[in-house]
C-alpha positions as CSV (number, residue, x, y, z in Angstrom):
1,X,-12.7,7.7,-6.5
2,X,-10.9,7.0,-3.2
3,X,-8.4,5.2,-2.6
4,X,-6.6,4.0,0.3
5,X,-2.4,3.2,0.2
6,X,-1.4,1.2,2.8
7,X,2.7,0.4,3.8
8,X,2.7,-2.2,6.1
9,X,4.9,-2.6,9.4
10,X,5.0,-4.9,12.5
11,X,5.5,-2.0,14.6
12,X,4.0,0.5,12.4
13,X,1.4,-0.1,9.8
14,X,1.1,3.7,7.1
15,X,-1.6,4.6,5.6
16,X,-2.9,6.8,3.6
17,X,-6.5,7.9,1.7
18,X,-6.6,10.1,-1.6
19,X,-9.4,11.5,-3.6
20,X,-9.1,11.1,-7.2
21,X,-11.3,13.2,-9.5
22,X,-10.0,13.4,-13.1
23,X,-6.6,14.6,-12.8
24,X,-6.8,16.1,-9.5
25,X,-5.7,14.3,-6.3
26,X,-6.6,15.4,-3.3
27,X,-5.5,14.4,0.3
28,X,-8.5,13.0,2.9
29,X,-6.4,11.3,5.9
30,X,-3.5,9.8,6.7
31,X,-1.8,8.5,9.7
32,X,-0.3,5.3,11.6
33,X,-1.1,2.1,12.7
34,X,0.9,1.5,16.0
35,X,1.6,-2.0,17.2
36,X,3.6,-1.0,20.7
37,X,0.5,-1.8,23.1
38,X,1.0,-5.6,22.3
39,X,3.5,-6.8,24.5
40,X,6.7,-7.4,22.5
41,X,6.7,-11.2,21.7
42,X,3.2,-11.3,21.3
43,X,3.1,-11.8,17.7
44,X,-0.5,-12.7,16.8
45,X,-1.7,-9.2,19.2
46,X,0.2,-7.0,16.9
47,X,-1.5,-8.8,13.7
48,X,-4.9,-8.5,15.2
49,X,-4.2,-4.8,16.0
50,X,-3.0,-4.4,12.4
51,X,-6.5,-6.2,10.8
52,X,-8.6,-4.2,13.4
53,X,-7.1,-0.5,12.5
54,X,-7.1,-1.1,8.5
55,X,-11.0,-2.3,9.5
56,X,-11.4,1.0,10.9
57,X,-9.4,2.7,8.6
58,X,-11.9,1.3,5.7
59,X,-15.1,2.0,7.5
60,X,-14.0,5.6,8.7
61,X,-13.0,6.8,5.1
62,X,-15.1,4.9,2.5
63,X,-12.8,4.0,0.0
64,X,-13.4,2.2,-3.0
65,X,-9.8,0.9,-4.1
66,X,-6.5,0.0,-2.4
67,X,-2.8,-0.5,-3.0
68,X,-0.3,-2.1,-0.8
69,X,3.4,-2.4,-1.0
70,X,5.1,-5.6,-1.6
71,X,7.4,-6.7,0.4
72,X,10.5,-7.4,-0.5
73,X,13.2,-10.1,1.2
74,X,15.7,-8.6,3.5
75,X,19.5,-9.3,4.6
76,X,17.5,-10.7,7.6
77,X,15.1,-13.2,6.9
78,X,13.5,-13.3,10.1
79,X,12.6,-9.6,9.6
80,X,11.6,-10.6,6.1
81,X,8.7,-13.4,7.6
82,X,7.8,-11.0,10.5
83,X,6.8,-8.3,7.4
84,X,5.4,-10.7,5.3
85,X,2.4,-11.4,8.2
86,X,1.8,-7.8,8.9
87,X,1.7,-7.0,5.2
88,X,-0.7,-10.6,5.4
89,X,-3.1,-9.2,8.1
90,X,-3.3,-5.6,6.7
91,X,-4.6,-7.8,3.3
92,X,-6.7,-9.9,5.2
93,X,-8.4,-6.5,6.5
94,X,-8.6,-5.1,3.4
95,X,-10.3,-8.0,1.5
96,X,-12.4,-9.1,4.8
97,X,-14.3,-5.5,3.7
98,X,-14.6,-6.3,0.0
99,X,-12.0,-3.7,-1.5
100,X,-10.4,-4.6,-4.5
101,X,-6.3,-4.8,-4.0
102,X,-3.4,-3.8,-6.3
103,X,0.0,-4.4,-4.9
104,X,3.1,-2.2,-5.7
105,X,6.8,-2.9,-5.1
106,X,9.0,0.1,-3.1
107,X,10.3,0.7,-6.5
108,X,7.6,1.4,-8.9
109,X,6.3,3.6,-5.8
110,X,9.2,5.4,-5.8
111,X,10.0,6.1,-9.8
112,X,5.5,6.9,-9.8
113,X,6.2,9.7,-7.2
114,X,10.0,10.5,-7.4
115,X,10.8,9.7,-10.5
116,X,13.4,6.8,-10.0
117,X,13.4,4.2,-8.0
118,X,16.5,5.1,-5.3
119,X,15.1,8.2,-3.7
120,X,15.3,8.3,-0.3
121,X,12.3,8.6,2.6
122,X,12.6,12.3,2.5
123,X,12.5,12.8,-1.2
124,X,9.1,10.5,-1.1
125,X,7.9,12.9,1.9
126,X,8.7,15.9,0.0
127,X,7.4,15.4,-3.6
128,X,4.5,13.5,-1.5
129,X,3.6,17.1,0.2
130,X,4.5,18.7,-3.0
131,X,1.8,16.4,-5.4
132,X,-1.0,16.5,-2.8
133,X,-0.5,20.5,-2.1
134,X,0.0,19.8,2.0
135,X,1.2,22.5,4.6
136,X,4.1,19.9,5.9
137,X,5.5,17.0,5.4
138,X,3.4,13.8,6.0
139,X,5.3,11.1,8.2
140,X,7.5,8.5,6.7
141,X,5.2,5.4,6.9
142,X,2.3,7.9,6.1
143,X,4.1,8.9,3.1
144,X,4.6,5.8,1.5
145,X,1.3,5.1,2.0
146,X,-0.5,8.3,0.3
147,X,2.8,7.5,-2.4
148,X,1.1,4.0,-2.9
149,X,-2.4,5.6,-3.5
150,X,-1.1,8.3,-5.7
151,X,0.8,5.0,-7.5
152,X,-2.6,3.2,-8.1
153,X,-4.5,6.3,-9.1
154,X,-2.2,6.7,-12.1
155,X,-1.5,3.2,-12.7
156,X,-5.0,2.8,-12.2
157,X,-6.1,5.0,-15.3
158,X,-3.5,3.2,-17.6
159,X,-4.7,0.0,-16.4
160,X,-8.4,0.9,-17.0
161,X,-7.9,2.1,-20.8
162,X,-5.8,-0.9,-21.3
163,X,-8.3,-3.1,-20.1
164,X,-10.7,-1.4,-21.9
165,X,-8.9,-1.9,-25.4
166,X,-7.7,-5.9,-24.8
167,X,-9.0,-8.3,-22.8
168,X,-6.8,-8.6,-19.5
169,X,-6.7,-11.6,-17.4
170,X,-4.7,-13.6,-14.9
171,X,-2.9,-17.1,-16.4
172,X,-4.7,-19.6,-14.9
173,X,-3.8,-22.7,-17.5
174,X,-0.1,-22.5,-16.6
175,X,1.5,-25.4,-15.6
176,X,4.6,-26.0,-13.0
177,X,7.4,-27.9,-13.4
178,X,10.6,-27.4,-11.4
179,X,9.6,-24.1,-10.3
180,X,9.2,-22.0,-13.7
181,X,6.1,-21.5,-15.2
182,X,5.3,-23.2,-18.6
């Protein structure tokens, strides 16, 4: 199975594609996204570049499955929205060619590949190199990304079984009232 990990970015967009047979991971490609051809404010250039190279990125490599990390809300808010659309286009491209999408937060990456979830870019970039049996260490965004698909290919095996064993399935009678869920 292949899977492709993908850490979004307005400026730069990671990602990464594993090979999953059994118990064996193995790397295929990683690499970057860049957004710095659009001019600066030109917000809905960079989204287009983002949707266009995960397009590629999905044709070029084939894969069947893909994880993404979830953003999560910054001191800044405006940095926070600006994140949320990248992270928005790269899923647009990713559904737009028909791959199924699991979405992981920075810390269930990091406690998957590290072990808990406070370790630090390098740590990810090390164990990262370490789990996929690279010469060197993979770039930062690049290295969340192949930590994302490394997340989903064991998470994906314990989901698998579990759906196997029970029947698994999104709430969709649940009523809103104030905000909570009833």
């Amino acid at each position: 199975m292949r899977i492709l990990g993908i850490d979004p970015g307005l400026q730069t967009t990671g990602f990464g594609v594993i090979e999953v047979e059994g118990a064996q991971l193995h790397y295929v490609a990683s690499g970057t996204i860049k957004t710095r051809d659009a001019a600066l404010g030109d917000l809905p250039g960079r989204l287009k570049i983002i949707f266009e190279g995960v397009c590629e990125v999905v044709r070029r490599y084939e894969p069947v499955a893909a994880s993404v990390e979830i953003v999560f809300v910054n001191v800044n808010p405006q940095s926070t929205l600006l994140l949320g659309q990248a992270r928005g286009a790269a899923l647009a491209g990713l559904v737009s060619c028909s791959l199924p999408v699991a979405e992981y937060t920075a810390l269930q990456m990091k406690k998957a590949i590290v072990g808990h979830g406070h370790a630090r870019k390098e740590q990810i970039q090390h164990m990262v190199q370490r789990l996929l049996s690279l010469p060197g260490e993979p770039g930062r965004d690049a290295a969340d990304a192949l930590g994302l698909a490394i997340t989903h290919a064991h998470a994906g095996r314990s989901m698998a079984a579990l759906e196997s064993a029970t029947s698994l399935q999104r709430r969709t009678h649940a009523q809103y009232r104030r905000g909570r869920t009833l």
